[in-house]
C-alpha positions, 0 to 999 in steps of 0.5 A: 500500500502506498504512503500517504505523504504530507508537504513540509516545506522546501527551499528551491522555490518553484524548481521542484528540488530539495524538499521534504515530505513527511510520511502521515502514517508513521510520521517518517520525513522523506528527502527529496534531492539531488542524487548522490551517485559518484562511487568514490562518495559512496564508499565514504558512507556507512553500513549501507544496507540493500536498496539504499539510496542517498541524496544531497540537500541543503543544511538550509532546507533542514534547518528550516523545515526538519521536524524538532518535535520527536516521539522516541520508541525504544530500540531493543537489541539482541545479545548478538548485536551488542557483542558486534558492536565491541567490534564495528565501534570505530574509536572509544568503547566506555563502561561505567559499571553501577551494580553491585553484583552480576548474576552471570559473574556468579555463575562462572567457574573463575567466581566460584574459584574466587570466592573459594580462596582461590585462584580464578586462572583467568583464561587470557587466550579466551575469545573476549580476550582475542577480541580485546587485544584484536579492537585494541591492536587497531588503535581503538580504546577500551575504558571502564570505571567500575564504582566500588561500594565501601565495604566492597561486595564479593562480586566487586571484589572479584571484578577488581581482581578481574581487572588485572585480566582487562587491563592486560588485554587492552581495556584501563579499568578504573575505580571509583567509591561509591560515595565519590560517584554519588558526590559527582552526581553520576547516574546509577545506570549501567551502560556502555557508550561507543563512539561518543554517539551511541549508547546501550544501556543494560537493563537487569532484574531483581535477581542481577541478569541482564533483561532488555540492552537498550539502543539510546541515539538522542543528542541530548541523552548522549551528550549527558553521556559523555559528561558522565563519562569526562567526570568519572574518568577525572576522578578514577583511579586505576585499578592496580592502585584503587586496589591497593587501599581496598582493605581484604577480607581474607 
């Protein structure tokens, strides 16, 4: 069935080219332009899917007519499409690590080996790590701020021994106390941001698994983000040296 479209507005007086058009049903804006077909532009555009066309307008004509007004739907993905963003992400990876335990940490076997006293044997031929030192090798950055709570967590305090294996693969893992993070006003969420573009937040339950990994673009959530991440990577403390001042419980 055809879409209904609506005019928007258009800056080419009486020539007919650019315009916008705006889709009645699901509000979409259509572009009409000037055909972008020169093979050496097209190779500089991105994850081009089949069918894609592309065309170029004026910065005047969305300036003046772009819709402002937003109605956002969660963008929902699959634990698949998160994993491949660790490897399509072009410059930064940044997580700022909120919780207090992860139920999938628990279920591992370097865990239980943990909190028996033991050592966890950190597998550094794993595939996460392969593909950290891989990302890593292409000069792309992996950082991390994990907030700490004071008495730490046992779930905490095998992440911080965890970050040795990090840290060696190609992420800097950085700590930050919980009542230091409250100062700075950091947000409770948990969530990666790539690229200072996009971010995913995770989403867990009661019982500490991941549920729902959330696709956020807004400008202005993404902004906030970066904010975030500039304060809290200020203030951090490399691992090594955070660990240092945790007392043991051994």
């Amino acid at each position: 069935m055809s879409r209904r479209l609506r005019y928007i507005g258009s800056t080419s007086g009486n020539s007919g080219c650019p315009t916008l058009y705006e889709d009645m049903e699901t509000g979409a804006v259509i572009v009409q332009g000037d055909a972008v077909t020169d093979p050496d532009e097209i190779a500089q555009l991105r994850d081009i899917k089949p069918g894609e066309g592309f065309v170029s307008v004026p910065r005047a004509l969305l300036a003046d007519f772009a819709p402002r007004d937003v109605d956002r739907e969660r963008v929902l993905i699959s634990y698949d499409e998160f994993e491949n963003m660790f490897v399509t992400f072009q410059h930064t990876a940044f997580r700022l690590e909120t919780r207090r335990r992860y139920r999938s940490d628990e279920q591992s076997e370097t865990y239980q080996r943990f909190v028996a006293g033991l050592d966890p044997e950190w597998d550094l031929d794993h595939p996460w790590c392969r593909s950290r030192r891989e990302q890593s090798a292409l000069g792309k950055r992996f950082e991390r701020v994990r907030i700490m709570d004071n008495p730490p967590t046992m779930g905490q305090r095998y992440l911080l021994n965890n970050a040795e294996r990090n840290n060696a693969v190609g992420e800097d893992t950085r700590y930050l106390w919980r009542a230091d993070a409250e100062r700075l006003g950091l947000p409770e969420e948990d969530a990666w941001l790539f690229d200072s573009r996009v971010i995913a937040l995770l989403h867990f339950d009661a019982d500490d698994d991941i549920t729902e990994i959330e696709l956020i673009t807004d400008p202005v959530q993404v902004a906030r983000a970066c904010q975030v991440r500039d304060a809290a990577w200020h203030y951090a403390t490399p691992s090594r040296e955070f660990a240092a001042g945790v007392p043991s419980d051994r």
